[in-house]
Legacy VTK file of the C-alpha trace (Angstrom):
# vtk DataFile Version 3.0
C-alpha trace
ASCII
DATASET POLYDATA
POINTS 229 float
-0.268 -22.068 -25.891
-2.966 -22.839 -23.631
-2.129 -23.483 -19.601
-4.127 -26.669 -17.920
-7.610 -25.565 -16.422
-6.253 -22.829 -13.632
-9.197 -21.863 -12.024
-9.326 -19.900 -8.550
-11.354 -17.770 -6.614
-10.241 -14.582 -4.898
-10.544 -14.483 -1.096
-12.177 -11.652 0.411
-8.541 -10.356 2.157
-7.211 -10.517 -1.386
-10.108 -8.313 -2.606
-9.323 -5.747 0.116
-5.468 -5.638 -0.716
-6.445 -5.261 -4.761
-9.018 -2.485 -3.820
-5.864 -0.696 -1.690
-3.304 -1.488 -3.965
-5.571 0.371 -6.957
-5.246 3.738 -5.105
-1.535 3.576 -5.373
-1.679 2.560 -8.797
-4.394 1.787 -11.178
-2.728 -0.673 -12.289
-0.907 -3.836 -11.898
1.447 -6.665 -12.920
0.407 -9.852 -11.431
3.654 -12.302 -11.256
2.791 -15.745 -10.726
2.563 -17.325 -7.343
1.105 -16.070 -4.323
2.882 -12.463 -3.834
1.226 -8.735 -5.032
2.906 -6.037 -5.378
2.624 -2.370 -6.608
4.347 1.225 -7.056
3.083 4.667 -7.330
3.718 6.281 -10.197
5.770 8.717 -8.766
7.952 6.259 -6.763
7.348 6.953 -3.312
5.320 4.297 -2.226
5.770 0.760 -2.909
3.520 -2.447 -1.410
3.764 -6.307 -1.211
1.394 -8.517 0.281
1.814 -12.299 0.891
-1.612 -13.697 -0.413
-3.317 -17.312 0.261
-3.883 -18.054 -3.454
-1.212 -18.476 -5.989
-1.443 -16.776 -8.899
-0.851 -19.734 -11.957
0.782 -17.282 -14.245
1.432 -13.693 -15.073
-0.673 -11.464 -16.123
-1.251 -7.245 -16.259
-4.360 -5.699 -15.596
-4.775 -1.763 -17.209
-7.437 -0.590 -15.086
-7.607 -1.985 -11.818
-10.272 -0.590 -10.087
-12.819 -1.835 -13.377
-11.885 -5.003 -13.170
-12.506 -4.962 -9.189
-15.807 -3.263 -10.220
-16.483 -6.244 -12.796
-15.705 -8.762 -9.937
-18.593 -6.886 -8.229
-21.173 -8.216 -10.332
-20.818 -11.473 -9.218
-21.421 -13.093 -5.894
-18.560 -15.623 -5.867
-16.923 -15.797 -9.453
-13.863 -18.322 -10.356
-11.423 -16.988 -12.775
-9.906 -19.100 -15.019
-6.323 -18.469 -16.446
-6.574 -20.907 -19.173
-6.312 -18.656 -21.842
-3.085 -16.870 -22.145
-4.393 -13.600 -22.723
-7.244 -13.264 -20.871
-8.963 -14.306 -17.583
-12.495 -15.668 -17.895
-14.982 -14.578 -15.092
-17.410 -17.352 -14.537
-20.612 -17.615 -12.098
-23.372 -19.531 -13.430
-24.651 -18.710 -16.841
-22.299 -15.408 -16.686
-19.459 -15.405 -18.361
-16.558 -12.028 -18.498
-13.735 -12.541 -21.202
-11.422 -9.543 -19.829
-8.154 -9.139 -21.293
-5.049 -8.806 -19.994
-3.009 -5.518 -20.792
0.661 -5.449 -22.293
2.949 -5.946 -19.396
5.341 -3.347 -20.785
2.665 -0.268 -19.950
2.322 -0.806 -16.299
4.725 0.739 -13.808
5.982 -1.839 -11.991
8.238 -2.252 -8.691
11.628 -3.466 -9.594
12.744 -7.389 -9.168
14.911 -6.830 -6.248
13.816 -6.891 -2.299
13.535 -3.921 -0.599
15.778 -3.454 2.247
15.758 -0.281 4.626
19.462 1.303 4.322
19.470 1.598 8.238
16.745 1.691 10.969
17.112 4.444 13.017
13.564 4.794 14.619
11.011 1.966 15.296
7.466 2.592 17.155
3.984 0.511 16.762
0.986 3.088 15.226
-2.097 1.637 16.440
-5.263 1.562 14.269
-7.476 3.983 15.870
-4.362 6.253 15.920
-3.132 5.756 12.325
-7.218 6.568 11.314
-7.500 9.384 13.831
-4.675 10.975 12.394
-6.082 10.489 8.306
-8.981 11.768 9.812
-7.764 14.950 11.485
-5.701 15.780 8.146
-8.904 15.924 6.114
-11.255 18.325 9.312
-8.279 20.756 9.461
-7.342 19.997 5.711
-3.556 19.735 6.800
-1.050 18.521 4.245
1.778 17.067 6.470
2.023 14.135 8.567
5.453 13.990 10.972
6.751 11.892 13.151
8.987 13.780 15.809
11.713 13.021 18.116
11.922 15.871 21.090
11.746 15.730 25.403
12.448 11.494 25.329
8.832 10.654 22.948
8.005 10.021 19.394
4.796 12.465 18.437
2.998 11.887 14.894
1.696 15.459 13.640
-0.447 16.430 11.659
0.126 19.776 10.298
1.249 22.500 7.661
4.971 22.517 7.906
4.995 25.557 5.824
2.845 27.760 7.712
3.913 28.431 11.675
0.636 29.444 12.685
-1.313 25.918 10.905
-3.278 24.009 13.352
-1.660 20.894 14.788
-2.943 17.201 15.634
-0.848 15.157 17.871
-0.406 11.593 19.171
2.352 10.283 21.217
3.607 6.798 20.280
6.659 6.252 21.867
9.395 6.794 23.533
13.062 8.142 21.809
16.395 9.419 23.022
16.880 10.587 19.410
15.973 14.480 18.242
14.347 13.957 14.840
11.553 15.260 12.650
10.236 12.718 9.811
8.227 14.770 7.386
5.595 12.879 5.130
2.960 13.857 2.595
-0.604 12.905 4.279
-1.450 11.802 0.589
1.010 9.154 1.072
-0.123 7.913 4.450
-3.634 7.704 4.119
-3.278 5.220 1.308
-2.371 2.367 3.484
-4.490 0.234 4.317
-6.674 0.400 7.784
-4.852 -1.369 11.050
-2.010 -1.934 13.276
1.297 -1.629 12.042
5.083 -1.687 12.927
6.694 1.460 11.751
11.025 1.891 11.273
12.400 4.609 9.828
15.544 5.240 8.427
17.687 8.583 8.214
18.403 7.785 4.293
14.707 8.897 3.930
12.639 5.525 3.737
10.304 4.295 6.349
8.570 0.611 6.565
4.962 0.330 7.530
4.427 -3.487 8.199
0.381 -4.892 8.988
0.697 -6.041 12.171
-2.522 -8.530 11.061
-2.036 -9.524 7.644
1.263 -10.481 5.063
1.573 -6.259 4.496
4.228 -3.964 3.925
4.756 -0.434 2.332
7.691 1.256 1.958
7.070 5.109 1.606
9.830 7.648 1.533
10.053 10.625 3.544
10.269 14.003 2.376
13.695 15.802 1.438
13.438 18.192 4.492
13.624 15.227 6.788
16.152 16.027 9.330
18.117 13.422 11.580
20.602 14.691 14.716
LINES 1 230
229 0 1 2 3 4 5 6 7 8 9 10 11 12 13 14 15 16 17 18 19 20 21 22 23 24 25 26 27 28 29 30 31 32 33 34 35 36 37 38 39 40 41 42 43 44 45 46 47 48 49 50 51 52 53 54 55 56 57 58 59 60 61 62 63 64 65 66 67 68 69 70 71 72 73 74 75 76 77 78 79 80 81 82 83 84 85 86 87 88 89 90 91 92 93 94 95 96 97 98 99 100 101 102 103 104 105 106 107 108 109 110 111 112 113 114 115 116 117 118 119 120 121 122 123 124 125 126 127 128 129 130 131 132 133 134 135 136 137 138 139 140 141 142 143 144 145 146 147 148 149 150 151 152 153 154 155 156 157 158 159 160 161 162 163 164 165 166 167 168 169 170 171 172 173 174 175 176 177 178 179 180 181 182 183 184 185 186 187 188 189 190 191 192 193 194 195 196 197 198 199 200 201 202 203 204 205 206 207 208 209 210 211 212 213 214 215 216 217 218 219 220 221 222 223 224 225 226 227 228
């Protein structure tokens, strides 16, 4: 069965939050209306953005970062979600039939909201200091990213927490009466997308990074060796 003519075009905020969402996953199950949302493969990270379009149906896409590439060969396509199993690219003359992938091979976050279990440490990570920090971990070529609770402040590190002589990047971004130490994988971090955010952590290793600008949240756990006094 055919839907009515849905035709849209994809803003270029939406673009940006595909193009992110593609290094966490390459792929994705679009639900209908105006929500996205994705999950690494391993688990650990998990996104949802609140979008201006809405989405008349759902649909899977395989390879995410080809179909963004496809998109590229336009100037301002519409896609049209008449067809039920694929998405027709139009501009002009041009026409893309690209077909959607079976729903049942893409790893998809589960139906339910994501709530943190508690929130035990809040602080705001600024965007020069969230891409200071990504950018420190690739100079030094430092696998750990902490945030740490000691003398009344909250310090994001940059570091090797295996190695007790590993060069260290620091930024202070808060203030704490708590004595904690938050360990994540940089790899993690640095696949959020650039800006502002609100950051709360909870104990029961999860943390919430929410865009400050834009309809954005990740959830991204913390590493077992997190520690909480």
């Amino acid at each position: 069965m055919k839907l009515k003519n849905q035709t849209m075009k994809l803003s270029n905020e939406t673009l940006s939050v595909l193009k992110n969402f593609a290094g966490i996953n390459q792929s994705i199950l679009v639900k209908k209306g105006n929500k996205l949302r994705t999950i690494s493969i391993a688990k650990n990270i998990l996104a949802e953005a609140t979008i201006s379009e809405v989405f008349p149906c759902e649909f899977a896409i395989y390879d995410l970062n080809q179909f963004l590439n496809g998109l590229d060969l336009h100037q301002d396509p519409d896609l049209d979600f008449t067809e039920n199993s694929y998405i027709t690219i139009r501009e002009g003359k041009r026409r893309v039939k690209y077909f959607y992938a079976d729903p049942n091979v893409i790893v998809s976050p589960p139906e339910k909201e994501i709530k943190l279990p508690s929130e035990d440490v809040c602080f705001q990570l600024e965007s020069g200091s969230l891409e200071k920090l990504v950018k420190a971990a690739a100079v030094y070529q430092l696998p750990d990213i902490a945030a740490i609770g000691d003398a009344g402040v909250i310090r994001l590190v940059v570091r090797d927490k295996k190695n007790d002589t590993s060069n260290e990047y620091s930024i202070v971004v808060g203030e704490t009466d708590e004595k904690f130490t938050f360990n994540f994988k940089v790899e993690n971090i640095s696949k959020i997308i650039s800006g502002s955010y609100d950051v709360v952590v909870s104990s029961k290793f999860l943390s919430q990074f929410t865009n400050i600008k834009y309809n954005l949240c990740y959830w991204i756990a913390l590493e077992p060796d997190s520690t909480f006094e």
